[in-house]
C-alpha positions in Angstrom: 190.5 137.1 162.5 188.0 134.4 162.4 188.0 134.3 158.4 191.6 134.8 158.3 192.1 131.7 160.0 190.4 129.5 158.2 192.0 130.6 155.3 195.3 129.7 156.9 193.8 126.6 158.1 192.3 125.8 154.3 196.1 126.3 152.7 197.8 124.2 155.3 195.1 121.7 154.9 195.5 122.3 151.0 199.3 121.6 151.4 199.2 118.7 153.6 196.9 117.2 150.9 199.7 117.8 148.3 202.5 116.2 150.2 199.9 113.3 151.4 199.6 112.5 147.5 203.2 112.7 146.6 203.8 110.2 149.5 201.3 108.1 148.4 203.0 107.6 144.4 206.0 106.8 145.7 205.1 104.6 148.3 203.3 102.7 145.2 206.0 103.4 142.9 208.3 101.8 145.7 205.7 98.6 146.2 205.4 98.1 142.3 209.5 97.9 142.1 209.5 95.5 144.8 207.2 93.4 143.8 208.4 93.5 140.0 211.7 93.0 141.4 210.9 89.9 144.2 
């Protein structure tokens, strides 16, 4: 059970990364805009 776990908790960690990155280029993708733009 103990292994099992951690594998869950590495692919949730995993995905979270993922999603943490895509947030992160758009939020700079928004800033650049808005600063190109002002």
């Amino acid at each position: 059970m103990q292994v099992r776990r951690d594998w869950v908790v590495e692919a949730v960690d995993a995905g979270t990364m993922q999603v943490f990155r895509a947030e992160w280029k758009l939020i700079v993708l928004i800033t650049s805009i808005r600063l190109l733009n002002g």
